[in-house]
C-alpha positions, 0 to 999 in steps of 0.5 A: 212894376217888375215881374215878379212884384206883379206875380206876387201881388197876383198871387196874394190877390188870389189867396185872398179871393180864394179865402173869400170863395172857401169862405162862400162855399163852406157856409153855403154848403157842408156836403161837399168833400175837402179834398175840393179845398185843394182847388183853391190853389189855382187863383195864386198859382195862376197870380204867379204865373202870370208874372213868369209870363212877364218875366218871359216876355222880358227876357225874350226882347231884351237879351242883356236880361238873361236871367230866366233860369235863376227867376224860374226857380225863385217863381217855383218857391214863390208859388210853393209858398202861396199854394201852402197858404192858401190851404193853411187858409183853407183848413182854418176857414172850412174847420172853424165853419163845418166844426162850429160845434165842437170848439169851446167858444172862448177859442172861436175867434179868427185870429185865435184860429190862425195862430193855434191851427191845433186847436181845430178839429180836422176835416174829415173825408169819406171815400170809396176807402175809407174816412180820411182826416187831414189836419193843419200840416197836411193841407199845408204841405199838400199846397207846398207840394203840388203848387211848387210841382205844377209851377215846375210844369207850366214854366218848363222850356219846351223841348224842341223837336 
């Protein structure tokens, strides 16, 4: 299997055990705040970088393979793309649970859910500044951003000394 086949697979493997477990918590427990819904995102960026890792490897024994540099940044989209879903998950998965109530029962289904993200309340927060609400986008983008951002940080090249 080539690296990058083997991070994605990982790395779908964890968006669904990540769904899985926020699934788990968000039936379980509705006190806890849903800034922790961004923690989901290391199953898949640790899926992905496992297959950097591989690719690393492979580069290293073989130098007729050396291609690292233009798979870095194929891995960064990679990861950026399945932190992004994985909080798209998230926001759908703990929005349908915690706001049950408040969505009109013809429009309660998964898929329904999936495909019209709108139709669900967002997730509120209260901190020591205030309530904050983050909807569909900005759970997304949040995984797009910080899952790009920390791949760029763990396969960075050591500077040498």
């Amino acid at each position: 299997m080539r690296p990058w086949s083997f991070g994605l697979a990982l790395g779908v493997a964890g968006v669904l055990i990540s769904a899985l477990l926020i699934w788990w918590l968000a039936s379980s427990d509705t006190s806890f705040s849903d800034r922790w819904l961004t923690v989901a995102i290391l199953l898949p960026l640790g899926g992905v970088y496992l297959g950097w890792d591989r690719q690393k490897k492979l580069v290293a024994a073989s130098p007729e393979e050396q291609q690292a540099l233009s798979s870095r940044s194929a891995y960064i989209v990679m990861a950026a793309l399945l932190a992004g879903l994985t909080q798209y998950l998230a926001f759908i998965i703990a929005s349908s649970i915690w706001n049950a109530d408040m969505i009109d029962p013809s429009q309660s289904g998964f898929f329904h859910h999936l495909f019209n993200p709108g139709s669900l309340p967002g997730l509120s927060s209260r901190g020591s500044g205030g309530t904050t609400e983050s909807d569909w986008i900005s759970m997304t983008l949040i995984g797009i951003v910080v899952g790009a951002l920390m791949m760029f940080y763990i396969t960075r090249t050591p500077k040498a000394h």
